[in-house]
Backbone as a printed PyTorch tensor [residue, N CA C, xyz], in Angstrom:
tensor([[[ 89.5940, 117.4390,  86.6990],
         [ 90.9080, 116.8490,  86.7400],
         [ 90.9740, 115.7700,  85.6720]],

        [[ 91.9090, 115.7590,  85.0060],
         [ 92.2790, 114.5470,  83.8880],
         [ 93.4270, 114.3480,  83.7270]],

        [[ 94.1140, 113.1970,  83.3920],
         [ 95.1010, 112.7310,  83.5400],
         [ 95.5430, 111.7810,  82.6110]],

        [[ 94.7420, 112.0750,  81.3020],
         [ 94.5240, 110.7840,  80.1190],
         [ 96.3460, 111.2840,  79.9110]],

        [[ 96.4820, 112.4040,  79.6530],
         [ 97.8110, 112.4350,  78.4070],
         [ 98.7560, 111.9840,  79.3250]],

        [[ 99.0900, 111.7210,  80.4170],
         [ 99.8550, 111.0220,  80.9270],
         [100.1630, 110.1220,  81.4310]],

        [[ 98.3520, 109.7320,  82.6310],
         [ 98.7230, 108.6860,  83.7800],
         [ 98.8780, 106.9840,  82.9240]],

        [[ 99.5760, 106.5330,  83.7400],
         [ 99.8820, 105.7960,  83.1780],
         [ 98.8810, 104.5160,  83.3910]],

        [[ 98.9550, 103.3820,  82.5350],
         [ 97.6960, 102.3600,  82.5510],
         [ 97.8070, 101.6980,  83.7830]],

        [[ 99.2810, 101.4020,  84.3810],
         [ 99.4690, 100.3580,  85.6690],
         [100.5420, 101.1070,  85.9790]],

        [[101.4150, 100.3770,  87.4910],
         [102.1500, 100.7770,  88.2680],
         [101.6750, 101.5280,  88.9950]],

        [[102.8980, 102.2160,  89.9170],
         [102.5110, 103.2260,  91.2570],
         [102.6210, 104.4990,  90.1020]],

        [[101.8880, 105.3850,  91.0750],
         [101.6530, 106.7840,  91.0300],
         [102.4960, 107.3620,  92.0500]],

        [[102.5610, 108.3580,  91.8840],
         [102.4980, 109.6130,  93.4400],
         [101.2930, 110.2850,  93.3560]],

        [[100.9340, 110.5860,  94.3820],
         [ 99.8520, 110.9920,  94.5090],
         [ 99.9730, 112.2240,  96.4420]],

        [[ 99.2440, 112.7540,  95.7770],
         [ 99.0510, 113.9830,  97.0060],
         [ 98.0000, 114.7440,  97.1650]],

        [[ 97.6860, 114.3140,  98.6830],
         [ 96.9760, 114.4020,  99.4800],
         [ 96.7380, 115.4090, 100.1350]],

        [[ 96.1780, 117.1410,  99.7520],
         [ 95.6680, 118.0230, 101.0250],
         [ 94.4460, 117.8190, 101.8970]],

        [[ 94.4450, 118.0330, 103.0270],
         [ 93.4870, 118.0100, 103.9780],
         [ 93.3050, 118.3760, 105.3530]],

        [[ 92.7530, 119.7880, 105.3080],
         [ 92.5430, 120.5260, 106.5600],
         [ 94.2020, 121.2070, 106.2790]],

        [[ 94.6240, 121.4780, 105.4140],
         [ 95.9460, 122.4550, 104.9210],
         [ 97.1960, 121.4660, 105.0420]],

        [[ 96.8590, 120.3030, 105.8170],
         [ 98.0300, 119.1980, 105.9620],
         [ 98.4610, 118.4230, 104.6130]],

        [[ 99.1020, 118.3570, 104.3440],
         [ 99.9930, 117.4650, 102.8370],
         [100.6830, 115.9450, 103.4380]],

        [[ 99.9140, 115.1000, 101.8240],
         [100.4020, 113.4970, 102.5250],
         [101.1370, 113.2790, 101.3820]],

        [[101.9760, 112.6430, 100.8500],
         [102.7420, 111.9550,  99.4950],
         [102.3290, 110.7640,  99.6420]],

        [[102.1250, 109.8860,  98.8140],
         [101.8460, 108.4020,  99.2080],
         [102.2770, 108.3870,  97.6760]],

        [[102.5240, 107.0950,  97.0210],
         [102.5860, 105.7740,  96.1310],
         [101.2010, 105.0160,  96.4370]],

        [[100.8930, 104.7620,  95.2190],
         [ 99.3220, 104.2170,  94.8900],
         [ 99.3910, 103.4920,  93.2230]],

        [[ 99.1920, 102.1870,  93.7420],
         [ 99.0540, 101.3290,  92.1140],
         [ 97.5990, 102.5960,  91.6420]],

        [[ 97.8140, 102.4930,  89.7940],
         [ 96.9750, 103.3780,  89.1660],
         [ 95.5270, 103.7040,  88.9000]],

        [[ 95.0520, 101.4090,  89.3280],
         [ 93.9170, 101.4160,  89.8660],
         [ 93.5100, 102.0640,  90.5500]],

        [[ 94.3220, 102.1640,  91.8380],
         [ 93.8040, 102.3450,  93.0240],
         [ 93.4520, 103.8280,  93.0070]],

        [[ 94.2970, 104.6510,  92.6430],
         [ 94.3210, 106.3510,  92.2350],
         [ 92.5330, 106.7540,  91.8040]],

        [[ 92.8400, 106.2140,  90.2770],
         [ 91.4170, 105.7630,  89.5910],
         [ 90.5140, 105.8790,  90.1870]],

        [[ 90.4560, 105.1140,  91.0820],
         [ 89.2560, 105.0100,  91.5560],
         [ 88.8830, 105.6430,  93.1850]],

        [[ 90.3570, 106.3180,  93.6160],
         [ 89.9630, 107.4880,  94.4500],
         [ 89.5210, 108.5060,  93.8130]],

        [[ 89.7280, 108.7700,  92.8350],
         [ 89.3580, 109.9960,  91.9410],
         [ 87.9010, 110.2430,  91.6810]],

        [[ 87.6520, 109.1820,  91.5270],
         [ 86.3050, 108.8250,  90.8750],
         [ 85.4020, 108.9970,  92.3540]],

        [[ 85.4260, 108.5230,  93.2470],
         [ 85.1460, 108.8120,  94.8630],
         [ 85.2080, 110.1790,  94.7520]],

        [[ 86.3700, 110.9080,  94.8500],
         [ 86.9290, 112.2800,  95.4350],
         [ 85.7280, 112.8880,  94.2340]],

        [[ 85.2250, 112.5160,  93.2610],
         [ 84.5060, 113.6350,  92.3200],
         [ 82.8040, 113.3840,  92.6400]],

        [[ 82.0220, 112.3320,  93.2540],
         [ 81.3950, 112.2260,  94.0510],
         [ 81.3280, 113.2160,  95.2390]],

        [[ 82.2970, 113.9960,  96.4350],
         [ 82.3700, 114.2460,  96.8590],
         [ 83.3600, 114.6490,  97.1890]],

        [[ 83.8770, 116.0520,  96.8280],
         [ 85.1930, 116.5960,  97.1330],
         [ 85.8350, 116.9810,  98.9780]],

        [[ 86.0280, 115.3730,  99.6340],
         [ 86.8790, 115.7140, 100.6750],
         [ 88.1680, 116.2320, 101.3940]],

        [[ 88.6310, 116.5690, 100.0020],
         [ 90.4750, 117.0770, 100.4900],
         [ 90.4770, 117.4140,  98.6770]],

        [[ 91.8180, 117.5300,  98.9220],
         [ 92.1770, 118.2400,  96.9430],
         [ 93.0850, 117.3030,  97.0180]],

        [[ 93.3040, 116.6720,  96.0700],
         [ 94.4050, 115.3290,  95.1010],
         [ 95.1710, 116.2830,  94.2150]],

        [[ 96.3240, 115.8440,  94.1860],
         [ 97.2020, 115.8870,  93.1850],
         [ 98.0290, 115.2660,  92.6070]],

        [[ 98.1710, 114.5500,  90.8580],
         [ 99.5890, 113.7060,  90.8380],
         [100.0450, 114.0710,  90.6250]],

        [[101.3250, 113.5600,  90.9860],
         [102.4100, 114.1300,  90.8420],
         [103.1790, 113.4340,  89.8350]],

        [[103.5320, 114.3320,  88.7250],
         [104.6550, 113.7380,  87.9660],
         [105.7050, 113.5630,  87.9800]],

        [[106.5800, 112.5200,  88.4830],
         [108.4430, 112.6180,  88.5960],
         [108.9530, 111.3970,  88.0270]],

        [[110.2400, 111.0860,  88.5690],
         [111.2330, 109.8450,  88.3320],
         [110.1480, 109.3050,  89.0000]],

        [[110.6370, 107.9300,  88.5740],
         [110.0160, 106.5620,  89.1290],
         [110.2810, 106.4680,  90.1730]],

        [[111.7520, 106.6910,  90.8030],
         [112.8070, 106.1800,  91.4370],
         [112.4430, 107.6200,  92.6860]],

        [[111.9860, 108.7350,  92.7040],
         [111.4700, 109.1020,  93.5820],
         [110.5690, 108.9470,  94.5620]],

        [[109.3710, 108.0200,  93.6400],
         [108.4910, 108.1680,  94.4730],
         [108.5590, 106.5610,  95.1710]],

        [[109.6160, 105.8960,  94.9770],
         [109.7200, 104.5450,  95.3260],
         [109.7650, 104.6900,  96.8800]],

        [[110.3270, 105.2450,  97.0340],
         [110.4110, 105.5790,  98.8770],
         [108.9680, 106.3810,  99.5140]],

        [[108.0290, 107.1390,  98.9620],
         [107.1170, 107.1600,  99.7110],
         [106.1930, 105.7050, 100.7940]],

        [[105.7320, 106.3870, 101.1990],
         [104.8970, 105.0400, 101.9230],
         [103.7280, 105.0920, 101.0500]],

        [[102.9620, 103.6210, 101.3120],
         [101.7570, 103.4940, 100.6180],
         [100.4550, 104.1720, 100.7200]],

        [[ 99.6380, 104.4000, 100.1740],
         [ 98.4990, 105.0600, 100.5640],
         [ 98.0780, 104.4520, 101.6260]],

        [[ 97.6810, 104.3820, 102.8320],
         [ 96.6530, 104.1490, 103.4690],
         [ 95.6170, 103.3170, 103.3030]],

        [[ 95.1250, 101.9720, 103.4460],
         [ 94.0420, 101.3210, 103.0550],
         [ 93.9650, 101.3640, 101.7260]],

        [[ 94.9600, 101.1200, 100.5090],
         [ 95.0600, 101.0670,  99.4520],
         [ 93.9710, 100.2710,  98.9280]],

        [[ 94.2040,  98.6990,  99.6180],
         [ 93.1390,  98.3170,  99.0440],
         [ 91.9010,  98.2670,  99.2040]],

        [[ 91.0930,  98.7440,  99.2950],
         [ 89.8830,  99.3930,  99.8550],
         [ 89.4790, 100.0470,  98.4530]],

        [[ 90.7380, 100.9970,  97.3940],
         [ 90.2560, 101.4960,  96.4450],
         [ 90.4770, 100.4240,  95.2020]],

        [[ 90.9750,  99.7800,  95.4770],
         [ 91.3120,  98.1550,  94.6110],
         [ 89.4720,  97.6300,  93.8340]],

        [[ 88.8150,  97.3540,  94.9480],
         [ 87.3170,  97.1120,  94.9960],
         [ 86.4050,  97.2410,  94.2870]],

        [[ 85.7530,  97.2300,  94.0820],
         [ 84.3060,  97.3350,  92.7590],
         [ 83.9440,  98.8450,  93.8100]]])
């Protein structure tokens, strides 16, 4: 997975979440993404996907879950 030609340096993402066939949408500053990614390639527990859209779409998701947790060293 790579995401150089697009993701962006800061702000929220969308981001999506399969697991056990269930789908999550969340908003995630880009850090935070980052460095689930980097986790998730350690050990592939679910499949990630970003999602590319308007800004203004993904403003209404809810936040990831324990966001900051991926904030962290």
């Amino acid at each position: 997975m790579t995401g150089k030609g697009w993701f962006p340096p800061e702000g929220d993402v969308h981001v999506r979440i399969w697991l056990a066939g269930v789908v999550f949408d969340y908003r995630a500053t880009a850090a935070a993404v980052r460095n689930l990614i980097h986790d998730w390639r350690r050990k592939h527990w679910c499949t990630i996907e970003l999602i590319r859209d308007a800004i203004d779409a993904h403003r209404l998701l809810p936040r990831l879950p324990c966001e900051q947790l991926f904030l962290g060293p």
